[in-house]
DSSP file (Angstrom, degrees, kcal/mol; ACC not computed):
  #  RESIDUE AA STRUCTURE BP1 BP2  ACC     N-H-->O    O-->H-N    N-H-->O    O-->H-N    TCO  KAPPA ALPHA  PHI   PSI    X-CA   Y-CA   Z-CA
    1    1 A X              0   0    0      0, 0.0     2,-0.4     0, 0.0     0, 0.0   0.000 360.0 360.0 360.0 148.1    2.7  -21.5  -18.0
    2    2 A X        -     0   0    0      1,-0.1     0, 0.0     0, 0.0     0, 0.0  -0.789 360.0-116.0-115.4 116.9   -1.1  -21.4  -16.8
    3    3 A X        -     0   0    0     -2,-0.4     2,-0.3     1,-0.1    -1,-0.1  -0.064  27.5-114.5 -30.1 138.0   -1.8  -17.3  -16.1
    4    4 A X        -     0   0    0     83,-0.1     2,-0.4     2,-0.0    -1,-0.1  -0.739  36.1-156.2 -85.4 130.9   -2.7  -16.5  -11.9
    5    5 A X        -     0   0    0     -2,-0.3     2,-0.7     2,-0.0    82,-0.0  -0.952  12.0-165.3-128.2 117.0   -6.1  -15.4  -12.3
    6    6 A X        -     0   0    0     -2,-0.4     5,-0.3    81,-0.1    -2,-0.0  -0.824  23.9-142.2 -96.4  90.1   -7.4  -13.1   -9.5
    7    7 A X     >  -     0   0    0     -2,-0.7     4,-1.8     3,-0.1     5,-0.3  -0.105  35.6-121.5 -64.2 152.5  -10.7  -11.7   -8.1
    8    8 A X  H >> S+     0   0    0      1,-0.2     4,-2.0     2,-0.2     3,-1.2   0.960 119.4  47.7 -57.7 -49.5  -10.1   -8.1   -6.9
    9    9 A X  H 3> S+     0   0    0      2,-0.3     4,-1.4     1,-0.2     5,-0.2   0.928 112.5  57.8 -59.9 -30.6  -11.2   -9.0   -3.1
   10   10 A X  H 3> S+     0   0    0      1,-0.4     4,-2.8     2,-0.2    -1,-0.2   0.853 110.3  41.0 -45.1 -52.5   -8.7  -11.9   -3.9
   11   11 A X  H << S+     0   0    0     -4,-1.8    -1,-0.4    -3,-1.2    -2,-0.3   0.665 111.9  48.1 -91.1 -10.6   -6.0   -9.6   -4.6
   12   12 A X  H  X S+     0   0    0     -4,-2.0     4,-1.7    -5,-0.3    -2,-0.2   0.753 108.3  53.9 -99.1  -4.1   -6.3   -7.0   -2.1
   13   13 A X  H  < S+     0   0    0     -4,-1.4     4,-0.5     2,-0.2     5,-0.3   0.820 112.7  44.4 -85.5 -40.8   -6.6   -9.5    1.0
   14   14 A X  T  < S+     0   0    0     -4,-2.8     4,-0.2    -5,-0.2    -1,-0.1   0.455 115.6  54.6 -91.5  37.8   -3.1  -11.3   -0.1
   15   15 A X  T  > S+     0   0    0      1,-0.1     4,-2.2     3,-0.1    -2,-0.2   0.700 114.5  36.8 -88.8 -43.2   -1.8   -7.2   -0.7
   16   16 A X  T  < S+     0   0    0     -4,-1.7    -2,-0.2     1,-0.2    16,-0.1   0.025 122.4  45.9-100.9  39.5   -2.7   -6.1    3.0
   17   17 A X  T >4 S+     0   0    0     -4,-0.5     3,-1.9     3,-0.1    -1,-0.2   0.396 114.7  47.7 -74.1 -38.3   -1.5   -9.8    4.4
   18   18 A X  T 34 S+     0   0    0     -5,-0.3    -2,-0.2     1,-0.3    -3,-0.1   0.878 112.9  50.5 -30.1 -50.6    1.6   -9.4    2.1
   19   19 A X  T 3< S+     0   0    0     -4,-2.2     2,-0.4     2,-0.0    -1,-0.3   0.329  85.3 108.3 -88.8   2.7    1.8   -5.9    3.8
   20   20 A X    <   -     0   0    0     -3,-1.9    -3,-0.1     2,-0.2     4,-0.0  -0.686  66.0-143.5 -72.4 122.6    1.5   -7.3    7.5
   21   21 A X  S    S+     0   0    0     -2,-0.4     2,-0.3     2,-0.0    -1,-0.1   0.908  89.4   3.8 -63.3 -26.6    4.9   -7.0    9.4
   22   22 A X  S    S-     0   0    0     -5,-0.1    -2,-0.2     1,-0.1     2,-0.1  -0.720 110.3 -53.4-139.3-173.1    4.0  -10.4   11.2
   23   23 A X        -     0   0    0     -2,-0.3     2,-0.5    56,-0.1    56,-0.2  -0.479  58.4-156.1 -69.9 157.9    0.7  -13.0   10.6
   24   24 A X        -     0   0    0     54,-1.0    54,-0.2    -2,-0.1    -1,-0.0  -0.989  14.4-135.8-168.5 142.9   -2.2  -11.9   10.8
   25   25 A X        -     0   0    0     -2,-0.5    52,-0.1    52,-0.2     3,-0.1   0.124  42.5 -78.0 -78.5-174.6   -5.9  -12.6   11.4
   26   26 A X  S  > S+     0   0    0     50,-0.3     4,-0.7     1,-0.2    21,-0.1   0.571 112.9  39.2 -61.2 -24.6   -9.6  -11.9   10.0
   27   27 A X  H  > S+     0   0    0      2,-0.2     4,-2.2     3,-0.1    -1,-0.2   0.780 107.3  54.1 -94.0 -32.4  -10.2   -8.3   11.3
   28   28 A X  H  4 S+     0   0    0      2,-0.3    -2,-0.1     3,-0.2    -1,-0.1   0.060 110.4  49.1 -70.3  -4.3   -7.3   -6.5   11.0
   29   29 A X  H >> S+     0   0    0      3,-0.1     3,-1.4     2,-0.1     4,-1.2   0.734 111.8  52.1 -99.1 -47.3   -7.3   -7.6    7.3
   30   30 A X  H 3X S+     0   0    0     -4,-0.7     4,-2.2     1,-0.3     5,-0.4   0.911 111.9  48.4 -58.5 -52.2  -11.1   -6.3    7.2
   31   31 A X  H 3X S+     0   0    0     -4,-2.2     4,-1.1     1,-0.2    -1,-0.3   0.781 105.2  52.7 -66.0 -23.8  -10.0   -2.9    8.7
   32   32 A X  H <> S+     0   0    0     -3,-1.4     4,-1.5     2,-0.2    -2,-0.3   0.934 109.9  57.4 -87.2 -37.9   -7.2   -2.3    6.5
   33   33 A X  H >X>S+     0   0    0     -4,-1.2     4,-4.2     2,-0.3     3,-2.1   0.979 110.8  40.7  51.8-110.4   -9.9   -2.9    3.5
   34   34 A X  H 3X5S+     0   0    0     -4,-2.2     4,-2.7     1,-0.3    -1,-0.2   0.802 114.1  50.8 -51.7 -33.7  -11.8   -0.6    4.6
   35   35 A X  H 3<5S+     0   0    0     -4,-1.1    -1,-0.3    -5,-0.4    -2,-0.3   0.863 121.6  34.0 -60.6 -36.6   -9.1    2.0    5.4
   36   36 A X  H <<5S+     0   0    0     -3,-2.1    -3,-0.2    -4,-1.5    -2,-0.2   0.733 128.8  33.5 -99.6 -28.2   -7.5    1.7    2.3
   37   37 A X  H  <5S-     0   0    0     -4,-4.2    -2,-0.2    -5,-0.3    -3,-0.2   0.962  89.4-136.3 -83.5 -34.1  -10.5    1.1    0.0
   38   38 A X     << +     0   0    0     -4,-2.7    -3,-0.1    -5,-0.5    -4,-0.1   0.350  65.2 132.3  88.4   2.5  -12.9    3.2    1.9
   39   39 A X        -     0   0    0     -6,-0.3     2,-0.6    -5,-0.1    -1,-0.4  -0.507  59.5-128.8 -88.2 157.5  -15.1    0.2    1.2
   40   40 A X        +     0   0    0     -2,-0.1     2,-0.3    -3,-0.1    -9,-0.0  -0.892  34.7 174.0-126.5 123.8  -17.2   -1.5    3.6
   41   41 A X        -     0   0    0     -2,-0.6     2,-0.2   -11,-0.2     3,-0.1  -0.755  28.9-106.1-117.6 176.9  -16.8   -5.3    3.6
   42   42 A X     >  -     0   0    0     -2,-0.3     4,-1.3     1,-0.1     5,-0.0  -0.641  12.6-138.8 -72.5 148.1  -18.0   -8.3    5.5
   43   43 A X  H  > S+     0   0    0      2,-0.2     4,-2.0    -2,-0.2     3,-0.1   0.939 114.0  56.7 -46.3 -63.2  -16.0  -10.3    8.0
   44   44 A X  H  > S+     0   0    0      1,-0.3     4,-2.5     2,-0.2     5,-0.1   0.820 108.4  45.7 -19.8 -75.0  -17.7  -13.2    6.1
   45   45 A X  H  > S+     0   0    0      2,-0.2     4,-3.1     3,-0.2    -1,-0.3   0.843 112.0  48.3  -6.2 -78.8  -16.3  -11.9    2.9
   46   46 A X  H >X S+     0   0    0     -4,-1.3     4,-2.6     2,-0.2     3,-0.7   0.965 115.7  44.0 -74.4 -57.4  -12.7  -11.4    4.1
   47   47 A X  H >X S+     0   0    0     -4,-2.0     3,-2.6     1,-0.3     4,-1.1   0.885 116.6  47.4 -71.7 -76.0  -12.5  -15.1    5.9
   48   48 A X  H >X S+     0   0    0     -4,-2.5     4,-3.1     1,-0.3     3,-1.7   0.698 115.1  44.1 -25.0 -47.7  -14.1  -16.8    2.9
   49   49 A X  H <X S+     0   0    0     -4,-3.1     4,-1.9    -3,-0.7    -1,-0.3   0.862 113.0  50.5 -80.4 -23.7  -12.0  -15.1    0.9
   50   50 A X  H << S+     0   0    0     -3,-2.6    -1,-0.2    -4,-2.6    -2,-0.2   0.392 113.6  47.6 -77.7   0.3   -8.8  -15.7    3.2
   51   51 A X  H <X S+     0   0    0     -3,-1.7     4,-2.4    -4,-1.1     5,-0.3   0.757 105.5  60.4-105.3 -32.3   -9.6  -19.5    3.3
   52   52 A X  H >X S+     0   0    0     -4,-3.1     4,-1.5    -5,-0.3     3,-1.4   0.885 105.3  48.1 -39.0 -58.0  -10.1  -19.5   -0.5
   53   53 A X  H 3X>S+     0   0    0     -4,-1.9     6,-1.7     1,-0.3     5,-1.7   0.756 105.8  60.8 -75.4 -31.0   -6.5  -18.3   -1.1
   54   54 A X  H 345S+     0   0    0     -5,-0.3    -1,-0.3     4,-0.2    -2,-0.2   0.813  98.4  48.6 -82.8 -16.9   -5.4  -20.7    1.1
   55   55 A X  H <<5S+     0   0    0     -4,-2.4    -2,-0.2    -3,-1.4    -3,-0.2   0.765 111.1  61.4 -78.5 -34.3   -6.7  -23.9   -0.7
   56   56 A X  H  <5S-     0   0    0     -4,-1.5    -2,-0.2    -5,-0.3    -3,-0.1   0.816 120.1-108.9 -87.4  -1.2   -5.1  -22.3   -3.5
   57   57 A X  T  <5S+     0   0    0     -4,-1.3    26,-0.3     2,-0.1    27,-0.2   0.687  86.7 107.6 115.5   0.4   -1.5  -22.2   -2.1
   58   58 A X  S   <S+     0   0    0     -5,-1.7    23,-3.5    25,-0.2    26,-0.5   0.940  82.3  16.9 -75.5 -48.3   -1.3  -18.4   -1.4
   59   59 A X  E     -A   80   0A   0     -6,-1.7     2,-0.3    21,-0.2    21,-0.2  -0.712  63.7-156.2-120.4 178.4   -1.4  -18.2    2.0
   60   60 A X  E     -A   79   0A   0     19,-2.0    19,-1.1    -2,-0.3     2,-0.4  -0.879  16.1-157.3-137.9 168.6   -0.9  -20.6    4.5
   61   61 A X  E     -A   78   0A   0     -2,-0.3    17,-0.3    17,-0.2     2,-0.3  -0.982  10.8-176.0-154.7 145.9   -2.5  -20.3    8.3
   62   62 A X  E     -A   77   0A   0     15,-0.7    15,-2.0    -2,-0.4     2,-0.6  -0.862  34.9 -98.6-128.2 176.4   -1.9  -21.6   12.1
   63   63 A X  E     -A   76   0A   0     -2,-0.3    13,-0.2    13,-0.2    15,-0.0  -0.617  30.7-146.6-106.6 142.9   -3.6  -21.2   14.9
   64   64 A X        -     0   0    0     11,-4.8     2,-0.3    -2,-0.6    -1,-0.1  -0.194  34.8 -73.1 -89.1-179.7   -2.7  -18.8   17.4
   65   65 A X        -     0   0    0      9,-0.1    10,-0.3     1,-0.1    -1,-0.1  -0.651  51.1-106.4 -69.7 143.5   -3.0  -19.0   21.4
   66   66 A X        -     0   0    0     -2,-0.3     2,-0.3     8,-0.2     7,-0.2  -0.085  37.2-158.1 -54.4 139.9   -6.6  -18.6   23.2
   67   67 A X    > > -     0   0    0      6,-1.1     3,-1.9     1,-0.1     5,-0.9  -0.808  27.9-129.1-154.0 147.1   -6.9  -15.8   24.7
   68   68 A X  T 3 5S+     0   0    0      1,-0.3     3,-0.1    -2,-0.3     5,-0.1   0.515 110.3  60.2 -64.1 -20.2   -9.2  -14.5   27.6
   69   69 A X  T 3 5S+     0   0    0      1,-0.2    -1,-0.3     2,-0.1    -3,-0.0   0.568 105.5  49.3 -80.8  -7.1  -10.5  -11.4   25.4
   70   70 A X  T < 5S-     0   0    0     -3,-1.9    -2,-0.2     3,-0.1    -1,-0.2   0.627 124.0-108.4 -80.4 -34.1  -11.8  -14.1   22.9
   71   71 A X  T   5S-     0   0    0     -4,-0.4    -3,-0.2     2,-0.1    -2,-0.1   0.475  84.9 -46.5  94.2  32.4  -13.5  -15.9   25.9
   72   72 A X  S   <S+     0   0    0     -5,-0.9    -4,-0.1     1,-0.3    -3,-0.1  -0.097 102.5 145.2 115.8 -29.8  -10.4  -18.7   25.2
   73   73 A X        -     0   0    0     -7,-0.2    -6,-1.1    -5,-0.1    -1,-0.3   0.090  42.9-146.5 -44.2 142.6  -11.0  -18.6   21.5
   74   74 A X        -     0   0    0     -8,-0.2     2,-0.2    -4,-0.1    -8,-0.2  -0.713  14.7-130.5-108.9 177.9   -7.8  -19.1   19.7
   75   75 A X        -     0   0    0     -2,-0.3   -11,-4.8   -10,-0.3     2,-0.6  -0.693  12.7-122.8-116.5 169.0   -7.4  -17.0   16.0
   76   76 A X  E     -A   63   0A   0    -13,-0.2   -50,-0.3    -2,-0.2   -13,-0.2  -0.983  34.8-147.4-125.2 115.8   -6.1  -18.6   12.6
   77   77 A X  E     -A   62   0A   0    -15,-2.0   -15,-0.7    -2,-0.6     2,-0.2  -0.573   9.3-136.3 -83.2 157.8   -3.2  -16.4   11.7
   78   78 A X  E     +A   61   0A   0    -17,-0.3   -54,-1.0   -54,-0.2     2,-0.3  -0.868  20.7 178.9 119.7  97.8   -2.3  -15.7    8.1
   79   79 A X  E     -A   60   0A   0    -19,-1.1   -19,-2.0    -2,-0.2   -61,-0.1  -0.975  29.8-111.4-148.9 146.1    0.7  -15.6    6.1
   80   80 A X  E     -A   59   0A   0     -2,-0.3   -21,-0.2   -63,-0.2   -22,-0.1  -0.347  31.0-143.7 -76.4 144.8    1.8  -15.0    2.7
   81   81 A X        -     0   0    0    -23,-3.5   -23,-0.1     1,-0.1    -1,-0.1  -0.238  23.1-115.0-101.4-154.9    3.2  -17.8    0.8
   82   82 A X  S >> S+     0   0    0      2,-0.2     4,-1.8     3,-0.2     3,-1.2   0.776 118.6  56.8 -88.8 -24.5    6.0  -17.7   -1.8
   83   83 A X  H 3> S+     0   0    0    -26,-0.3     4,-1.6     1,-0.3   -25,-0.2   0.746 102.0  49.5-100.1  13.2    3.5  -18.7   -4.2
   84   84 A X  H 34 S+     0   0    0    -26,-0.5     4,-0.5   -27,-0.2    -1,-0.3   0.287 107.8  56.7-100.2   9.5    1.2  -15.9   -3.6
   85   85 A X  H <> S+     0   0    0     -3,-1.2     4,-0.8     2,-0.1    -2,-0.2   0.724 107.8  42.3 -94.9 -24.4    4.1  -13.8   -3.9
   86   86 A X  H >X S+     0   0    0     -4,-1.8     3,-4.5     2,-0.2     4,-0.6   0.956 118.1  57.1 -91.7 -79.9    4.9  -15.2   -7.6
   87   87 A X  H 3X S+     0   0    0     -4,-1.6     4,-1.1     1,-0.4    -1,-0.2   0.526 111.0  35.8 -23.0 -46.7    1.0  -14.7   -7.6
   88   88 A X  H 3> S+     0   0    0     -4,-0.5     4,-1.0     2,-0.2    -1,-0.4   0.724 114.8  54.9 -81.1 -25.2    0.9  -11.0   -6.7
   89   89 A X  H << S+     0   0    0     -3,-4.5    -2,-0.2    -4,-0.8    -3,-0.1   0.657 109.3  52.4 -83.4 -21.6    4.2  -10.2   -8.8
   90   90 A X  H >X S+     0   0    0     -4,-0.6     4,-2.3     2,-0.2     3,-1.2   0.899 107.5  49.1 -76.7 -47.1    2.1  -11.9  -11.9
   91   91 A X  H 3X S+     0   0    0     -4,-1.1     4,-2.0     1,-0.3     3,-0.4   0.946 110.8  57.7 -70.5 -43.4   -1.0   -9.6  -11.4
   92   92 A X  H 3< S+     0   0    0     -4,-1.0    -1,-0.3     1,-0.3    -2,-0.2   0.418 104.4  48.0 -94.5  15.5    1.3   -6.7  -11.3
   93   93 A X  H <4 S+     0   0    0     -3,-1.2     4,-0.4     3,-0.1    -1,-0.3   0.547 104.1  51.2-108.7  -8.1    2.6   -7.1  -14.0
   94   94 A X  H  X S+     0   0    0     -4,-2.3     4,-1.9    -3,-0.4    -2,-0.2   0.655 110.4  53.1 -90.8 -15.5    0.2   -7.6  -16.0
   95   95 A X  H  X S+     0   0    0     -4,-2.0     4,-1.1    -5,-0.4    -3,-0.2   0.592 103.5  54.4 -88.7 -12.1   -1.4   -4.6  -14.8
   96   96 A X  H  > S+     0   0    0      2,-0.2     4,-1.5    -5,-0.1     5,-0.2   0.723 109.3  57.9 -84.7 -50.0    1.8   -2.5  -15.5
   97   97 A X  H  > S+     0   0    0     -4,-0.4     4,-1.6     1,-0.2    -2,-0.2   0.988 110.1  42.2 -44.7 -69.5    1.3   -4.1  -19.3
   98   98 A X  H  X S+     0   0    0     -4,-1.9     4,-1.6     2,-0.2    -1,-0.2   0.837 109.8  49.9 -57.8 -42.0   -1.8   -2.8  -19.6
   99   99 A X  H  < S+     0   0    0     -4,-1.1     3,-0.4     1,-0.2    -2,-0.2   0.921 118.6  47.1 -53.3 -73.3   -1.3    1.0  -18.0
  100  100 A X  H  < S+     0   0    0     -4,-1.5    -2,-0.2     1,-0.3    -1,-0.2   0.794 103.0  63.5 -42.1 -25.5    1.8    1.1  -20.6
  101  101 A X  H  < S+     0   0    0     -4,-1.6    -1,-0.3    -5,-0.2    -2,-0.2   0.981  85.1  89.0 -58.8 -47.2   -0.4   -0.3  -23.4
  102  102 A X  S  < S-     0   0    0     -4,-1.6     3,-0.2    -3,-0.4     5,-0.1  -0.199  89.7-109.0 -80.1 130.7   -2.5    2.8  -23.1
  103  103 A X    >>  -     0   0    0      1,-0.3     3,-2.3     2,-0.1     4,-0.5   0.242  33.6 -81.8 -65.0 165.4   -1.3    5.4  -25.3
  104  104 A X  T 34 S-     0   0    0      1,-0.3    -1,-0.3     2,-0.1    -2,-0.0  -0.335 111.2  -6.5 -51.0  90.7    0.6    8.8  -24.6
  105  105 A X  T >> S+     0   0    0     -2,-0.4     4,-2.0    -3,-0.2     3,-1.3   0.339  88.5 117.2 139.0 -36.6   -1.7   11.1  -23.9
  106  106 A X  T <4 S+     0   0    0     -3,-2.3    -2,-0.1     1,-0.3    -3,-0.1   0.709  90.9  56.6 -95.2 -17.9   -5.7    9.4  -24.5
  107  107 A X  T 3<>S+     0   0    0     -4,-0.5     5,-2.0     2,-0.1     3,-0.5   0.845  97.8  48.7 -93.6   1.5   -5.8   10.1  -20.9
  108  108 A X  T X45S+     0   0    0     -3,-1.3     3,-3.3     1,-0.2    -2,-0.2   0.884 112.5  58.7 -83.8 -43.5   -5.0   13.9  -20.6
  109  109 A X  T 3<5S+     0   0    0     -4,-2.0    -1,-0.2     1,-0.3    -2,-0.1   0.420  99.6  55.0 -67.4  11.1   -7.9   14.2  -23.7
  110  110 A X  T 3 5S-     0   0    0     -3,-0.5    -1,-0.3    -4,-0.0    -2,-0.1   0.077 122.9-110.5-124.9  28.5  -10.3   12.8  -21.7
  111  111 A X  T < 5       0   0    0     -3,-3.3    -3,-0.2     1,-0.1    -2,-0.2   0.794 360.0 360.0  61.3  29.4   -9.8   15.4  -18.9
  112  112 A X      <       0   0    0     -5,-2.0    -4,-0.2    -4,-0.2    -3,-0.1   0.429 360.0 360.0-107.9 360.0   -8.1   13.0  -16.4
């Protein structure tokens, strides 16, 4: 079976859509980003990277209603799919491999 391979921005837009109670749009991903990384990203960024994941089968997206605070514009909503869940359950586990690889200890000797 062919490893999920993930860019970090990759993985942290389908954690905090995963982590949205309902679907969810381009700013509200970008602000939890930045809230949780402390990092400052582009809108650009986040929708590229939210359409990327959606050609690959992680999320899926529909268009929401216009509304007058948009000036009519309608949004493309955002939702995790089941195989960006397999996708996120792969990454963390391989990342669980790897903390447990590192041995008992090697981080208290390096003053962390």
């Amino acid at each position: 079976m062919k490893k999920t391979v993930l860019g970090e921005l990759e993985e942290l837009v389908l954690l905090v859509v995963a982590a949205s109670a309902d679907k969810v749009y381009g700013l509200p991903v970008l602000e939890q980003l930045q809230i949780n990384t402390g990092r400052d990203f582009t809108i650009s960024a986040v929708h590229t990277t939210l359409y990327r994941l959606e050609e690959k089968g992680f999320l899926s997206s529909s268009v929401g209603g216009a509304t007058a605070e948009r000036g009519g514009r309608r949004k493309r909503l955002f939702a995790l799919t089941a195989a960006g869940g397999r996708a996120l359950q792969e990454v963390q586990q391989m990342r669980n491999s790897l903390w447990e690889a590192i041995p008992e200890g090697k981080l208290k000797l390096l003053g962390l």
